[in-house]
N, CA, C and O atoms as CSV, one atom per row, in Angstrom:
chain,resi,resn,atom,element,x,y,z
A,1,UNK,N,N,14.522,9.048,17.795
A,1,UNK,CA,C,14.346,10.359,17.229
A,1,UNK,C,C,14.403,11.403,18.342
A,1,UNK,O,O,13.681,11.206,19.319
A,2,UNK,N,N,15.227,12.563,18.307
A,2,UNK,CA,C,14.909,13.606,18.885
A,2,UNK,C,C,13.867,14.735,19.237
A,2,UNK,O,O,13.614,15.467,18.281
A,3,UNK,N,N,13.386,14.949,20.098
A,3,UNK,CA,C,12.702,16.190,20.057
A,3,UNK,C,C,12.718,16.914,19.238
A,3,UNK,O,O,11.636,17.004,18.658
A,4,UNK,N,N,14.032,17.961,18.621
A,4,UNK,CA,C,14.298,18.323,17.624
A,4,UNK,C,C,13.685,17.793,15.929
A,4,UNK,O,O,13.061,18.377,15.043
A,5,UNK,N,N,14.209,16.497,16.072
A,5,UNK,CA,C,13.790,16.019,14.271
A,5,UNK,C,C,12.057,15.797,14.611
A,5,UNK,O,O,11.379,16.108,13.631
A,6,UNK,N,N,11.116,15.250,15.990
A,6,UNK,CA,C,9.865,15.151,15.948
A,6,UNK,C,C,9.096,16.350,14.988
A,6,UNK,O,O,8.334,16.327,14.022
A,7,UNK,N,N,9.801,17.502,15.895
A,7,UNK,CA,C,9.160,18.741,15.431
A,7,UNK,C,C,9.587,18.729,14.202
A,7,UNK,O,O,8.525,18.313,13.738
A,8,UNK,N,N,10.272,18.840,13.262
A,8,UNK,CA,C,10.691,19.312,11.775
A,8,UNK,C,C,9.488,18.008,11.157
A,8,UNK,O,O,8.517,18.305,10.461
A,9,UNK,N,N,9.794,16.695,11.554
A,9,UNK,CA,C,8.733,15.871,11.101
A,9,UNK,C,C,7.471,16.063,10.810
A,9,UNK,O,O,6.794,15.801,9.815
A,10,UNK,N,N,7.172,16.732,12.171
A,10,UNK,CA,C,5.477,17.134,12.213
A,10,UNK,C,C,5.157,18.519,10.841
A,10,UNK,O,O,4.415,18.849,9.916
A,11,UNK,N,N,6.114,18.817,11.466
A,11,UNK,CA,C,5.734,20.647,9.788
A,11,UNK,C,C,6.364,19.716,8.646
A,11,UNK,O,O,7.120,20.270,7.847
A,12,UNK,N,N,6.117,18.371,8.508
A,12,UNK,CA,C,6.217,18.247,6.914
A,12,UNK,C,C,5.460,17.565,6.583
A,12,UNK,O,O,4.948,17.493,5.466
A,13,UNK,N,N,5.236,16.863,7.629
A,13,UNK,CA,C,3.550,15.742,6.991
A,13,UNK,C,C,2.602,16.694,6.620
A,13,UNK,O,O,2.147,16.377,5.522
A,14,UNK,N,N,2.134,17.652,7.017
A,14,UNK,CA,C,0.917,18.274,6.285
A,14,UNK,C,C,1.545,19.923,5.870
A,14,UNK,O,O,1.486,20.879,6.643
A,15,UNK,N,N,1.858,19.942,5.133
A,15,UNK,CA,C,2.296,20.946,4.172
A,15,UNK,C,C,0.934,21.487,3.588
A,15,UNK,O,O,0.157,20.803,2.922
A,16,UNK,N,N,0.687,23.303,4.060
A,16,UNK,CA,C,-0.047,23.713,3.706
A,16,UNK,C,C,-1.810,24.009,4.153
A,16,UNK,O,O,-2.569,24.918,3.818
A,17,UNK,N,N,-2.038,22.675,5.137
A,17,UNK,CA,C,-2.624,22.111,5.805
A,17,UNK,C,C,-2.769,21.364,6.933
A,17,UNK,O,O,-1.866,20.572,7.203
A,18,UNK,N,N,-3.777,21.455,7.696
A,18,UNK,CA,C,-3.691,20.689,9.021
A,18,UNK,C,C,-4.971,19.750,8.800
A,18,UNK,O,O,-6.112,20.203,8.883
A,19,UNK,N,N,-4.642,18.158,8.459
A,19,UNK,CA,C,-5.549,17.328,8.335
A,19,UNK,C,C,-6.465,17.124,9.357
A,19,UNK,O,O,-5.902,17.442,10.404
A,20,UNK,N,N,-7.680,16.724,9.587
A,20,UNK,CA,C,-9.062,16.896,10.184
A,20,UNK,C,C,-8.819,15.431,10.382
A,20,UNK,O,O,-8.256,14.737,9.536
A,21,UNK,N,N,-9.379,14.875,11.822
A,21,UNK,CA,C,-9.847,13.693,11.842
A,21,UNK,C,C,-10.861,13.692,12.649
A,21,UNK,O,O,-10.717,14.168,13.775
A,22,UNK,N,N,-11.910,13.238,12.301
A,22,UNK,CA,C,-13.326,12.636,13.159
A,22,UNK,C,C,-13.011,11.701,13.367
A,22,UNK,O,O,-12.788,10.938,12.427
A,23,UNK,N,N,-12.809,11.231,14.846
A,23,UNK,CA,C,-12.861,10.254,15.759
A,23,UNK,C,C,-14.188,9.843,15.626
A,23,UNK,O,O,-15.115,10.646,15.525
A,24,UNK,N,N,-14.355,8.370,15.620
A,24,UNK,CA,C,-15.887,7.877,16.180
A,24,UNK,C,C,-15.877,6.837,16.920
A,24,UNK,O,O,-15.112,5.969,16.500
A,25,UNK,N,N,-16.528,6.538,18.030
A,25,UNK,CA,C,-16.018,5.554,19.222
A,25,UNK,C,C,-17.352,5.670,20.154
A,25,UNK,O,O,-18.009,6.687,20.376
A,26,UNK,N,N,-17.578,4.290,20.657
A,26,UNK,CA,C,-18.560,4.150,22.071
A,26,UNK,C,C,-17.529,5.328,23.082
A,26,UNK,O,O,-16.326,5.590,23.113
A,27,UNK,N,N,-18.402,5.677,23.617
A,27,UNK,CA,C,-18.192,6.140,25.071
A,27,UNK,C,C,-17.755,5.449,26.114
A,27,UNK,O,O,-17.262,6.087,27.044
A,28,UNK,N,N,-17.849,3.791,26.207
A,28,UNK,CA,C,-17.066,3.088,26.784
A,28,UNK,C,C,-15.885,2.765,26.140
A,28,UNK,O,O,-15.433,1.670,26.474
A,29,UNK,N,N,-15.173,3.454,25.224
A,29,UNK,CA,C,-13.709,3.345,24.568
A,29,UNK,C,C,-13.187,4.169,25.167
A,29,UNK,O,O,-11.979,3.979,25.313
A,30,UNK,N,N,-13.736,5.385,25.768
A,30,UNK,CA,C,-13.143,6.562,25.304
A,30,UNK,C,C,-11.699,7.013,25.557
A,30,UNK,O,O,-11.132,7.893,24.908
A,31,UNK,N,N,-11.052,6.168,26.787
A,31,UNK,CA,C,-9.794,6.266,26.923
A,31,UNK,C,C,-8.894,5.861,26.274
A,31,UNK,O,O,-7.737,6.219,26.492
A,32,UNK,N,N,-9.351,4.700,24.966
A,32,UNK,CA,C,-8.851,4.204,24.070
A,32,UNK,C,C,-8.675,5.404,23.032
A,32,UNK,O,O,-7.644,5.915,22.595
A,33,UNK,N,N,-9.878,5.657,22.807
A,33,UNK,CA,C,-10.025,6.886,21.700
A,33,UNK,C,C,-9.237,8.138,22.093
A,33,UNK,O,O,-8.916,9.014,21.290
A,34,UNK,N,N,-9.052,8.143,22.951
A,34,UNK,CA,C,-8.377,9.423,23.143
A,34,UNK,C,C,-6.830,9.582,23.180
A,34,UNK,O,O,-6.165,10.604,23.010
A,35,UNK,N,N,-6.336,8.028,23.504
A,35,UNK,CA,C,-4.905,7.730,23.228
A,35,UNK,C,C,-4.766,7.916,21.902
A,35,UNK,O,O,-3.813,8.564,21.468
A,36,UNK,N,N,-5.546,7.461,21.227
A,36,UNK,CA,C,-5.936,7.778,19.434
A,36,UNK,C,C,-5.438,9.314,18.975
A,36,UNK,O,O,-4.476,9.769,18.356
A,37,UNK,N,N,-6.720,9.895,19.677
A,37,UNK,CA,C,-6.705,11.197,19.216
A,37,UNK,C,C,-5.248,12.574,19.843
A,37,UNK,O,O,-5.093,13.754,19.528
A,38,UNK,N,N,-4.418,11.619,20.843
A,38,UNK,CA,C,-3.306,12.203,21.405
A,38,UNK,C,C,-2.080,11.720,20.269
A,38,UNK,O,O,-0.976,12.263,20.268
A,39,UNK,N,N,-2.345,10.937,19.588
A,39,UNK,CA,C,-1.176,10.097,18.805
A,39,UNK,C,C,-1.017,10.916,17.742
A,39,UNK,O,O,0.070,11.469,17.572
A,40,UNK,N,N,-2.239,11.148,16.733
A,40,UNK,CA,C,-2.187,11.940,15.682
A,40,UNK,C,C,-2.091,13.600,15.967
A,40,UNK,O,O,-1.931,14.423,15.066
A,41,UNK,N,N,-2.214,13.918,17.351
A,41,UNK,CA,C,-2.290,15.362,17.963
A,41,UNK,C,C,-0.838,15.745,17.497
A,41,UNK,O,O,-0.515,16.744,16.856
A,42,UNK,N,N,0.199,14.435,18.095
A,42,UNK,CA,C,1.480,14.107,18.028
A,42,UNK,C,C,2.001,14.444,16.563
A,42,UNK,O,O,2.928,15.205,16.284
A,43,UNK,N,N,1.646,14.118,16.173
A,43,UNK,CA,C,2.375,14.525,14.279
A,43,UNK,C,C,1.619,15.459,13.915
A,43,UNK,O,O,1.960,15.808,12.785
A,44,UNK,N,N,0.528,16.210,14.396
A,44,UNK,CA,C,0.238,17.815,13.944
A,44,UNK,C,C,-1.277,17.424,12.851
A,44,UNK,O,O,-1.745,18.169,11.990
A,45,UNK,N,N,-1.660,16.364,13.153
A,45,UNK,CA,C,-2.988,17.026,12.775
A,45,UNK,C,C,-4.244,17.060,13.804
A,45,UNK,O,O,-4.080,16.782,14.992
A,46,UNK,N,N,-4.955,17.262,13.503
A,46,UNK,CA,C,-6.441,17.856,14.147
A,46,UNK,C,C,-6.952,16.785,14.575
A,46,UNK,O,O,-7.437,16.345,13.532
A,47,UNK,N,N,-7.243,15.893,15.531
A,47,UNK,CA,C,-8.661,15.372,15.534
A,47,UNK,C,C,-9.795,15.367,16.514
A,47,UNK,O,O,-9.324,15.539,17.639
A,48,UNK,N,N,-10.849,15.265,16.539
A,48,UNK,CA,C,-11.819,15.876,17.201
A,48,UNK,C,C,-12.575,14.260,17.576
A,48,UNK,O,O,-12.852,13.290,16.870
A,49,UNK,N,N,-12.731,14.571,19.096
A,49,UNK,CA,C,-12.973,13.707,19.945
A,49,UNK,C,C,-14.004,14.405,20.882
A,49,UNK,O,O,-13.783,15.526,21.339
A,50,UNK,N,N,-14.983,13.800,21.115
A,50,UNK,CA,C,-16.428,14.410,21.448
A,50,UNK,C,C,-16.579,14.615,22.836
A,50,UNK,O,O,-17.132,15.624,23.275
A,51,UNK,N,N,-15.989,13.463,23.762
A,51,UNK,CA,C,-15.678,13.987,25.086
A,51,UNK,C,C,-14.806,14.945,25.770
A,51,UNK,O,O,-14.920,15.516,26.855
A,52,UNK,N,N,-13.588,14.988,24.535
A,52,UNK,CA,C,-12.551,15.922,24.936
A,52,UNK,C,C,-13.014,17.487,24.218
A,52,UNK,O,O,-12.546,18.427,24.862
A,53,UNK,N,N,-13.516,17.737,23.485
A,53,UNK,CA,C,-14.116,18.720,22.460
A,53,UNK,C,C,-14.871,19.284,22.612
A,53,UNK,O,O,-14.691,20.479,22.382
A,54,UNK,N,N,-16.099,18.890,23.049
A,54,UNK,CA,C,-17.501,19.433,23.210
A,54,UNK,C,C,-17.599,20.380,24.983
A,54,UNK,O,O,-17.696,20.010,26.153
A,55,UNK,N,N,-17.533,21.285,24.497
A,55,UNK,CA,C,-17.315,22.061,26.201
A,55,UNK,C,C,-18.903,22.278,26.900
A,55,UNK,O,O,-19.806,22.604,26.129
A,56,UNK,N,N,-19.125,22.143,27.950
A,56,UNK,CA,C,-19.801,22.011,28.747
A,56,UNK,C,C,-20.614,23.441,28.231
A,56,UNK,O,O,-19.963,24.480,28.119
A,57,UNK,N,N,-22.768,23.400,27.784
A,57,UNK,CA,C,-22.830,24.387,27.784
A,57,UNK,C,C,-23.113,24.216,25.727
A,57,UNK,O,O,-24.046,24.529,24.988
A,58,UNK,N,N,-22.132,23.751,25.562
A,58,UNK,CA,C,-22.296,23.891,23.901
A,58,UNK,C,C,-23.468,22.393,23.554
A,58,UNK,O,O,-23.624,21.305,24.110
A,59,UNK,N,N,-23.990,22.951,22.569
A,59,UNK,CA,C,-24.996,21.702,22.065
A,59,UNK,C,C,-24.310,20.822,21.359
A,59,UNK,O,O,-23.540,21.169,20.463
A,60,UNK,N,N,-24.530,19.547,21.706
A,60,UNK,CA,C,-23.062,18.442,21.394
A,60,UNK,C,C,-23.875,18.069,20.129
A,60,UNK,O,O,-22.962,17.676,19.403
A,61,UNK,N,N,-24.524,17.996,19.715
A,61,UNK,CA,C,-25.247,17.307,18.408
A,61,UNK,C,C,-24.818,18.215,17.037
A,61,UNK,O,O,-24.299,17.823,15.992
A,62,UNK,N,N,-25.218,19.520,17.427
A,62,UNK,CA,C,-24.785,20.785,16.224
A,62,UNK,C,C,-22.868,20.894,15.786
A,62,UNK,O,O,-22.288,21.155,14.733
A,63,UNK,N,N,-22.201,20.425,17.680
A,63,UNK,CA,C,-20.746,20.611,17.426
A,63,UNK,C,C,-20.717,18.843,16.706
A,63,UNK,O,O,-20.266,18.787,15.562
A,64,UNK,N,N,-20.977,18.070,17.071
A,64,UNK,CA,C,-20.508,16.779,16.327
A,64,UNK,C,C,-21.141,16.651,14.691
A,64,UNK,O,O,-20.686,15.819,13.905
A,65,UNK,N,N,-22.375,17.711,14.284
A,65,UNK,CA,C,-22.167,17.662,13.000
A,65,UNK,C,C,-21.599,18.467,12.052
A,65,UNK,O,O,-21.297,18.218,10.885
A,66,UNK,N,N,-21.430,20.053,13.084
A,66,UNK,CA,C,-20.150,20.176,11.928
A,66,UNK,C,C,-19.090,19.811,11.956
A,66,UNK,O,O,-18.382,19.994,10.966
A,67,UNK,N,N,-18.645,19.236,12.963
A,67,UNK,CA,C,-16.978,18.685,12.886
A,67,UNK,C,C,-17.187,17.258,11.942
A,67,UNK,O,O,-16.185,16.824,11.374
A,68,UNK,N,N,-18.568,16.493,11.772
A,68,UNK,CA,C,-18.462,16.005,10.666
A,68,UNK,C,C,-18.684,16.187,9.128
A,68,UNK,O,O,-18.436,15.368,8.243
A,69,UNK,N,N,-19.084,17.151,9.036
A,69,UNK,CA,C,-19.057,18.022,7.767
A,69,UNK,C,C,-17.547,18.732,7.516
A,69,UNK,O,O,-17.467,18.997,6.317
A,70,UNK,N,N,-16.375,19.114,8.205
A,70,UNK,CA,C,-15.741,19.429,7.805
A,70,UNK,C,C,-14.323,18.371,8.365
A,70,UNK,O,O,-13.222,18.840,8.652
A,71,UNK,N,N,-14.644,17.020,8.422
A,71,UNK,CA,C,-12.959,16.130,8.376
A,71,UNK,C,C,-12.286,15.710,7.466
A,71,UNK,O,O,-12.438,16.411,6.466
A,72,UNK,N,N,-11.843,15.180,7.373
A,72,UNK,CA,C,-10.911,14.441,6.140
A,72,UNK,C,C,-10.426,13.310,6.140
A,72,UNK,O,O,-9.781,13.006,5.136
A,73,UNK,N,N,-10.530,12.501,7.021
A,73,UNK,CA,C,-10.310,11.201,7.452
A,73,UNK,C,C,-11.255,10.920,8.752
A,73,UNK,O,O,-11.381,11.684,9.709
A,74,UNK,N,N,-11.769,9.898,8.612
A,74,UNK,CA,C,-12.772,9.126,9.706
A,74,UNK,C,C,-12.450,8.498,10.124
A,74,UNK,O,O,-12.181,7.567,9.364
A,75,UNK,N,N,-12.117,8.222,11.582
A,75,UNK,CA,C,-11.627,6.864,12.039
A,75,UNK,C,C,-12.524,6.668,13.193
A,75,UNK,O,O,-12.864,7.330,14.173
A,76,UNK,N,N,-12.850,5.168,12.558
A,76,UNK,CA,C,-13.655,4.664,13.463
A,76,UNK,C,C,-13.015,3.169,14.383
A,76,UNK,O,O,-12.489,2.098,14.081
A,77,UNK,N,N,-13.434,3.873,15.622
A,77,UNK,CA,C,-12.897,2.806,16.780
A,77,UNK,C,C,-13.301,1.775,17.188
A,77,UNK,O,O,-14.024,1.866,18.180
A,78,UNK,N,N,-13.006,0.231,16.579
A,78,UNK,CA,C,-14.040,-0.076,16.301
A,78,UNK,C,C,-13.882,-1.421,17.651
A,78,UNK,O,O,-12.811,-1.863,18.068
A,79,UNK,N,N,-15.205,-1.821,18.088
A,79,UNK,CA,C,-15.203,-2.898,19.093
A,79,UNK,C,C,-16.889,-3.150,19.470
A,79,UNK,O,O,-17.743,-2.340,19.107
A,80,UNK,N,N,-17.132,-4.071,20.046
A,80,UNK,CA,C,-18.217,-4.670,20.294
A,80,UNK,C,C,-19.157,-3.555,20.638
A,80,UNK,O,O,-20.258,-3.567,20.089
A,81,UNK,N,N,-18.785,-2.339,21.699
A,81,UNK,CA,C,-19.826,-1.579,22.075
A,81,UNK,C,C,-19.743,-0.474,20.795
A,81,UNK,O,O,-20.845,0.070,20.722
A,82,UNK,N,N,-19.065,-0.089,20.033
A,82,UNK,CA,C,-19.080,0.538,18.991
A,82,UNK,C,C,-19.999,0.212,18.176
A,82,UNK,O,O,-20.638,1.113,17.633
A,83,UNK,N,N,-20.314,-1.284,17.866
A,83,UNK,CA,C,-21.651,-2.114,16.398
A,83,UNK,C,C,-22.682,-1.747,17.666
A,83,UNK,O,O,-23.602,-1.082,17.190
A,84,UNK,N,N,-22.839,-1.910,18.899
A,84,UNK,CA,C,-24.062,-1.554,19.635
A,84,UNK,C,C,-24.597,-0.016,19.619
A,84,UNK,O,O,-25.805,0.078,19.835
A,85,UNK,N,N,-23.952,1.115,19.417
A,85,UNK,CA,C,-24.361,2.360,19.687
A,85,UNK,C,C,-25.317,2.391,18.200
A,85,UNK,O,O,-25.181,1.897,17.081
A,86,UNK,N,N,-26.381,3.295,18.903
A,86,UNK,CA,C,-26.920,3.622,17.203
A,86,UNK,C,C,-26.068,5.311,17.024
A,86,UNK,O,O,-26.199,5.724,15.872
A,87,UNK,N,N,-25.411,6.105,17.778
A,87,UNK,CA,C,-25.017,7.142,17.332
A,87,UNK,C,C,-23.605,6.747,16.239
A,87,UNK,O,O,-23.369,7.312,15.171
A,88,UNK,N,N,-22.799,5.627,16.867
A,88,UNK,CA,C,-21.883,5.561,15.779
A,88,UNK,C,C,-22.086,5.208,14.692
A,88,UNK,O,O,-21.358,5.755,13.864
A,89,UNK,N,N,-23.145,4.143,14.117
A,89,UNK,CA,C,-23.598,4.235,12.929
A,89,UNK,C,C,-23.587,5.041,12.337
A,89,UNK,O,O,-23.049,5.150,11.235
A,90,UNK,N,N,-24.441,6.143,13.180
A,90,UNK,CA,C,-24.950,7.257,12.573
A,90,UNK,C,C,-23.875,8.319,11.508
A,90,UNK,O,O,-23.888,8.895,10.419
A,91,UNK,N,N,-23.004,8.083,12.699
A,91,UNK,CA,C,-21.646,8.501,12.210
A,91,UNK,C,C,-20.980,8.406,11.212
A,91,UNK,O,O,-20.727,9.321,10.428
A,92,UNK,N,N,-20.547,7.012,11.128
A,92,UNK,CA,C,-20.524,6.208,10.170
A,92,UNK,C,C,-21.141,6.333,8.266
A,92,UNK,O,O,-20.730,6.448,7.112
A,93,UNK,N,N,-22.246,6.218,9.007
A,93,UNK,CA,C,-23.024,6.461,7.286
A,93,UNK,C,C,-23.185,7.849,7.194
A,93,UNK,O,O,-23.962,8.264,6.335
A,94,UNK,N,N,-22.472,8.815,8.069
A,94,UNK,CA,C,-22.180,10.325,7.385
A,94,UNK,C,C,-20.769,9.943,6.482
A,94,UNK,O,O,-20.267,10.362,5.440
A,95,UNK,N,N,-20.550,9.268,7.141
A,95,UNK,CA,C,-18.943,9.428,6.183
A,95,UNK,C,C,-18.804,8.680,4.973
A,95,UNK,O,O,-18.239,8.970,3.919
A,96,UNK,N,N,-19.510,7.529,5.379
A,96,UNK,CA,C,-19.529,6.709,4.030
A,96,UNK,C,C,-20.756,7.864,2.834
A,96,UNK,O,O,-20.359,7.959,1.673
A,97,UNK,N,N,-22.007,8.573,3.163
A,97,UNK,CA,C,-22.146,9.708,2.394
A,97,UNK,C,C,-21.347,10.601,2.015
A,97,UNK,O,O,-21.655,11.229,1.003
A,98,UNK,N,N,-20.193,10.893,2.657
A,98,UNK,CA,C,-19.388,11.752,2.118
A,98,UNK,C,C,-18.820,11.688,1.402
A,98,UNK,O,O,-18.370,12.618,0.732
A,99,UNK,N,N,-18.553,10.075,1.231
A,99,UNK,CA,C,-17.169,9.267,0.632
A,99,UNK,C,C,-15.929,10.064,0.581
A,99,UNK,O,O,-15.590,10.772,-0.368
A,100,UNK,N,N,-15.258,9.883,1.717
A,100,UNK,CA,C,-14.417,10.318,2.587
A,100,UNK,C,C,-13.506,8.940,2.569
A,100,UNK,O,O,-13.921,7.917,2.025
A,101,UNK,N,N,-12.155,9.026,3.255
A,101,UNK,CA,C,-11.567,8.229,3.697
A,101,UNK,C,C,-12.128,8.020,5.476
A,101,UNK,O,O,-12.287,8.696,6.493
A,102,UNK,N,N,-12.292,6.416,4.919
A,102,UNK,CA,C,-12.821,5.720,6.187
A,102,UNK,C,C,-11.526,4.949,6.651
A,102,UNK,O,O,-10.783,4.493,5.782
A,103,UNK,N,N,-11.162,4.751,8.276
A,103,UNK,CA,C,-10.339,3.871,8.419
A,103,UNK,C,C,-10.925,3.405,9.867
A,103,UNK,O,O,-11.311,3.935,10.909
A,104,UNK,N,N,-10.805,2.431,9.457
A,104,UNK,CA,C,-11.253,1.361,10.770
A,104,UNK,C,C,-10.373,1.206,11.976
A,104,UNK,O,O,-9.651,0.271,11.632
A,105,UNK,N,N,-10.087,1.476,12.893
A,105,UNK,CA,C,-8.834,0.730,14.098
A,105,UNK,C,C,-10.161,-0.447,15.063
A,105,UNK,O,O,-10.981,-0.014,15.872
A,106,UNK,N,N,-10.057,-1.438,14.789
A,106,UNK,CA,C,-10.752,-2.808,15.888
A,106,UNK,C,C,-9.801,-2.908,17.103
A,106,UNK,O,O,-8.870,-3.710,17.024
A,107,UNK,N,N,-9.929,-2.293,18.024
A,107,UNK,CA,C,-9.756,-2.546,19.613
A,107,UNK,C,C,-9.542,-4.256,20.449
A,107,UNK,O,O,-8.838,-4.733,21.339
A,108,UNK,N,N,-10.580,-4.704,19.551
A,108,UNK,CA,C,-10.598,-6.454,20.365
A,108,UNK,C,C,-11.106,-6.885,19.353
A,108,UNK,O,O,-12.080,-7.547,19.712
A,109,UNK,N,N,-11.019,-6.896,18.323
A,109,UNK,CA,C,-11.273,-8.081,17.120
A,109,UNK,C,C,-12.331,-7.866,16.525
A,109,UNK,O,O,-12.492,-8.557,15.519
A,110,UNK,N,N,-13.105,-7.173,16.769
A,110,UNK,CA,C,-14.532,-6.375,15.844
A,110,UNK,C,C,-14.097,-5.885,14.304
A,110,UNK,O,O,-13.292,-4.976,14.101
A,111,UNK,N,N,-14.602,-6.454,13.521
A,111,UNK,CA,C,-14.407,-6.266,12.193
A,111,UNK,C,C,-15.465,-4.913,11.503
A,111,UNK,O,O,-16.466,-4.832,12.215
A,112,UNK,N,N,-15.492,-4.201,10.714
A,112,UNK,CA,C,-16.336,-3.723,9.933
A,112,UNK,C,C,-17.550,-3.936,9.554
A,112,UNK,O,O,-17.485,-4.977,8.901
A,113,UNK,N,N,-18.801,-3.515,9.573
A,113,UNK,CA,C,-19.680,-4.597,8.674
A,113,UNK,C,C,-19.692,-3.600,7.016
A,113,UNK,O,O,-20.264,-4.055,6.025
């Protein structure tokens, strides 16, 4: 694909809209997660990644809950230190309250619970 057709691609997947994604990921992913959050940057939608996002100075708890109050897809990154954090849970069962689209990506074989 060309440069050219990328771009026409990207202004047609979200017509009207720029889809939201909440990233959720250990802090020991994060270079994983952020290849993530550069991929979908790539086809033109939004997603919000807490190390790359949260600017030095801003209260990271108030910015990570409204960026989870307003996503549209959740993706959670998922791997061994991910089931260990209690913040991604936390995460987690915001979205499953929302009943939102949840999507899982497993890194090294970590399943869902």
């Amino acid at each position: 694909m060309t440069d050219k057709e990328i771009e026409i691609s990207k202004k047609k997947v979200f017509i009207g809209k720029t889809l939201r994604i909440f990233i959720s990921y250990s802090h020991k992913d994060k270079r994983i997660a952020g290849a993530i959050k550069e991929a979908f940057n790539h086809y033109g939608a939004e997603a919000f990644l807490a190390h790359e996002d949260i600017h030095v100075g801003q209260e990271w708890r108030d910015t990570i809950l409204r960026n989870l109050k307003q996503f549209d897809v959740f993706v959670a990154v998922l791997s061994k230190d991910f089931m260990d954090s209690k913040w991604t849970n936390q995460e987690v069962g915001f979205a499953i309250c929302k009943e939102t689209t949840i999507v899982p990506v497993s890194i090294d074989g970590t399943l869902p619970h």
